[in-house]
N, C-alpha and C positions, 0 to 999 in steps of 0.2 A: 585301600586302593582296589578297584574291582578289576580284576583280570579274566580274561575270557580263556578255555582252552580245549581241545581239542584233541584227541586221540583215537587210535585205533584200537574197536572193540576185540576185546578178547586174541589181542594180536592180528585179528583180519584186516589183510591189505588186499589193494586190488592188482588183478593180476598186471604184468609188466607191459601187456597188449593193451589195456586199456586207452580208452581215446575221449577226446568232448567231442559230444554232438553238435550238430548245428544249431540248437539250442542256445549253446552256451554252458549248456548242465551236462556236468562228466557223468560218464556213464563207467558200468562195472560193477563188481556185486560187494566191493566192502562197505563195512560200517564204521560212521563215526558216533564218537561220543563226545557231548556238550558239559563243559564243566564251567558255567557262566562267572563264579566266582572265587579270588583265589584262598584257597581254604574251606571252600563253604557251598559243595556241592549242591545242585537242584535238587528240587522237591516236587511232587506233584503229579501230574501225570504225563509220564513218560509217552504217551501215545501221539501228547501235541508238540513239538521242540519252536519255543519261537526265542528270539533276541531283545531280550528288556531294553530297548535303548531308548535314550529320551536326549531331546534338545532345547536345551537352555538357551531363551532371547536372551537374555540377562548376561549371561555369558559370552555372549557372541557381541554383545554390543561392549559390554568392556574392552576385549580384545581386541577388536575390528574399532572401537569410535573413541575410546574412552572413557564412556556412557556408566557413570554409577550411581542412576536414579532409577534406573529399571527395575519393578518386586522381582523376588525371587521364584515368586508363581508362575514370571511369565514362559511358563516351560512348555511342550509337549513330552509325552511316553509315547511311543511305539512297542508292536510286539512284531518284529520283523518275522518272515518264514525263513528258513537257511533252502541255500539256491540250491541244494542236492535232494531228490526225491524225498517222500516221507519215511518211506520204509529204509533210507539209509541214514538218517539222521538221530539219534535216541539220546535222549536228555542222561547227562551223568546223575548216578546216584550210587550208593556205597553198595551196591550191588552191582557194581561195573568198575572193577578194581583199572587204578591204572596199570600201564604198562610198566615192567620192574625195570624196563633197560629199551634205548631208543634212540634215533637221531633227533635231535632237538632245533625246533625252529623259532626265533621270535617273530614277533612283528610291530611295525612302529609306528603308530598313524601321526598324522601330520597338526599342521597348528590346525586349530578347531576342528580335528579329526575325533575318530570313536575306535573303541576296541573292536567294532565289529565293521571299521571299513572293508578290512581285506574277509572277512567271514567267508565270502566266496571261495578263495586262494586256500584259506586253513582247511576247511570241510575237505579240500583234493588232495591236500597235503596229507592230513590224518587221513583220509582213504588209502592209501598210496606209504603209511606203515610209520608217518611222524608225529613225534608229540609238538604238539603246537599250542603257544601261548600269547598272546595278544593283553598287556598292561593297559590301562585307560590312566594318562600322561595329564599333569598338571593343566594343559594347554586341552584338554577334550572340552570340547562342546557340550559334553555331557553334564559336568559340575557336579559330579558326584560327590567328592569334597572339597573345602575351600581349600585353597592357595596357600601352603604354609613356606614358610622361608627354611631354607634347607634341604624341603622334597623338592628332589627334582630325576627327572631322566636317569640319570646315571644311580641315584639313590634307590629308585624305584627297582630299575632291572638288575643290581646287583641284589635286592633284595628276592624277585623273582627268582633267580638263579641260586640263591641259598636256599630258598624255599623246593624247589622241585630236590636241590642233593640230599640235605639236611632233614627234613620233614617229610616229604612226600618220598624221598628214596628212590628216585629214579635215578638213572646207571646214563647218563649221555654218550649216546655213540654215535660224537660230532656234534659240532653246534654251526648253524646257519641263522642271519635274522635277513628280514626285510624288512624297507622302511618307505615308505610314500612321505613326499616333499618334506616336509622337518624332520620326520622321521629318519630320513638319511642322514643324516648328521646323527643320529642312535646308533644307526646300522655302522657310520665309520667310527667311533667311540667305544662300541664294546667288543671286549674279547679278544682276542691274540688275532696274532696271523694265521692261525690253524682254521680260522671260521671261512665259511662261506654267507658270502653279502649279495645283497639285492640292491639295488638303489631305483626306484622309481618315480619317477616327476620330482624331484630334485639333484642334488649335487652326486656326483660321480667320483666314486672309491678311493684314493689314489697308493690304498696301503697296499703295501708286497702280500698280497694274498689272493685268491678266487676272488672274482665279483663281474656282475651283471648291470647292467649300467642299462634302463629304458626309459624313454624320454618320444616328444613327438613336437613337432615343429607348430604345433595348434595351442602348445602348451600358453596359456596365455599371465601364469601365476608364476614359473620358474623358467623363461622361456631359454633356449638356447643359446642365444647370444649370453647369456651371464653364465653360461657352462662349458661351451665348445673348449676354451683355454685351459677347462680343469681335466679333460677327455685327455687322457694321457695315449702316446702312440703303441701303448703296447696293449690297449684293447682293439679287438676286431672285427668292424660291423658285419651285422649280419642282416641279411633281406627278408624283409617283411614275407614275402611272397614264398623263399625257401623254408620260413619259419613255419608258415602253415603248411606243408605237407609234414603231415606226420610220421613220414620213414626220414625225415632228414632230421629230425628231433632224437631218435635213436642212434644217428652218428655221436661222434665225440664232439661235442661243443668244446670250442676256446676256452680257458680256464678267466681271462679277461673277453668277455663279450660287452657286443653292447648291440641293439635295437633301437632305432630311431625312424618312430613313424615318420613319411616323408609322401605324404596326400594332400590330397585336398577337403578331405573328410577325416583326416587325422582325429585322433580320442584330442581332446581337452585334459585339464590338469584335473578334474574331478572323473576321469571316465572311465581313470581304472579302480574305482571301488566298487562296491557292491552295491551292485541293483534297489537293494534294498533299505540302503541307506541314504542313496541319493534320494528315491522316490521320496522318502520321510522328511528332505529338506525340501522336496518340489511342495509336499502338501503342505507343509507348515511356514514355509519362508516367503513362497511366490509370489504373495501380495504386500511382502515387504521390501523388494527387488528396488522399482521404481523409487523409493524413499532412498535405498543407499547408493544407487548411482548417481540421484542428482547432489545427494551432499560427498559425492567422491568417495565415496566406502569402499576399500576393495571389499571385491565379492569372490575374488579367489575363482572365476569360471563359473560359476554357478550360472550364470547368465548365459555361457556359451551350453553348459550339460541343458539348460531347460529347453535347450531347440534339438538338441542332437540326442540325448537319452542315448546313449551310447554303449552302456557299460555290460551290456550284453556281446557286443559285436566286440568290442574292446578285448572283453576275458576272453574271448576265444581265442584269443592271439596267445596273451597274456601267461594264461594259468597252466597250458601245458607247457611252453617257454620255461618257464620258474620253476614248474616242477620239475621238468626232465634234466634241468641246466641244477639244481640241487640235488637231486639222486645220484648226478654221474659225482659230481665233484665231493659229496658229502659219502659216494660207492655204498649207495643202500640200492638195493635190489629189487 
């Protein structure tokens, strides 16, 4: 099972003032390190860091149509760029020990998601002093391996979780995950009540513990109307508009928040992934579009992201939000 992961080099985090640019891409001088496999660091040269990701028609049409006459060929690779500068990004290799002791983040991508949706989110996180690790889930797009009865989610991340104590030896100090649309159901599934949760573009937390609940009224795949009821009264919205100034982000956040875009240009259920995972569905999928709307396919947004490309303007909100709302509550520094 390929898991992706992320840490900071040589213990360097970014300072506490750090900010995103208008860009989208955080700015600040720490370094991350890319560990693309779990067990089975990179190779190669370190000077280029990209994102092996590949998408499986084959895959996507099982799941989305129940289509099992598709080859197995019919796939793309991508070699993604990760969204933080070159000179902050450097490929793991066994000359870049991990860290012995750290706050521990997962992340949970969605049904026909990738390890490397939230890639954007991890690279800020590892900047900013977290080991971060991102599993690729029976349900990935990717079809790394086939389907077996048995793996599943919970089999997966409890093996992840053995792997970093047991094997890799590292020391958790706290554990937090996040999960986009199915993935929320991971994010409320694992871990005690001692974790901090994320839940983005699906269902909303309802366990006695921290959690961040973001959603937006554009959502066209998990919309509102099928979660308002699960919005328990003891989270507390927050405004979009106080969210972006970056001195109200160093207040105390709610220990229950919750964000809900409420625009007219609101993100779509795809808009808060990375950049560079969407693009890789706009090249490779977009003149399959018109084929799955008129036999009724969902398309999960995709339709809505290929007008708005969003996922820049999106993270700006986004990735300082999650990170500042996990530092305070996970009290990493």
């Amino acid at each position: 099972v390929p898991v992706a992961m992320w840490h900071p080099v040589d213990g360097e985090a970014m300072p506490a003032s750090s900010s995103t640019g208008t860009s989208g891409s955080p700015t600040g001088g720490g370094r991350t390190a890319l560990l693309p496999f779990l067990g089975s660091p990179a190779s190669g040269d370190d000077s280029v860091v990209t994102y092996n990701h590949r998408i499986s028609v084959k895959k996507i049409g099982e799941l989305l149509a129940g289509w099992d006459f598709l080859p197995s060929f019919a796939r793309s690779d991508f070699a993604l760029r990760p969204t933080l500068s070159a000179d902050r990004v450097v490929s793991g290799s066994d000359s870049i020990p991990l860290p012995r002791s750290g706050p521990v983040v997962l992340l949970a991508h969605g049904y026909l998601g990738s390890r490397f949706d939230l890639s954007h989110l991890a690279e800020e996180l590892a900047a900013q002093g977290f080991i971060v690790c991102s599993a690729e889930y029976p349900e990935s797009l990717a079809a790394s391996y086939p389907r077996t009865q048995g793996l599943d989610r919970t089999v997966i991340t409890n093996r992840l979780l053995d792997t970093l104590r047991h094997e890799w030896n590292v020391e958790a100090r706290g554990y937090g995950i996040v999960g986009h649309s199915l993935g929320c159901g991971t994010v409320i599934n694992t871990g005690d009540d001692g974790w901090a949760r994320v839940c983005i573009a699906g269902m909303p937390s309802q366990r006695n513990s921290p959690a961040l609940f973001i959603s937006s009224v554009n959502d066209g795949a998990v919309s509102l109307g099928r979660i308002r009821g699960a919005l328990g009264s003891d989270y507390v919205l927050l405004d979009e508009g106080k969210v972006r100034d970056e001195t109200a982000l160093l207040s105390k956040l709610p220990s229950k928040s919750a964000l809900i875009f409420d625009r007219p240009d609101a993100p779509n259920h795809i808009s808060f992934l990375a950049e560079g995972t969407n693009d890789a569905m706009i090249q490779l999928l977009s003149p399959l579009l018109p084929v799955a709307q008129s036999l009724g396919i969902p398309v999960l947004d995709f339709d809505k992201y290929q007008k708005s490309r969003d996922s820049r303007q999106t993270a700006e909100v986004v990735i300082p939000l999650v990170t500042s709302y996990l530092k305070q509550i996970m009290a990493v520094p």
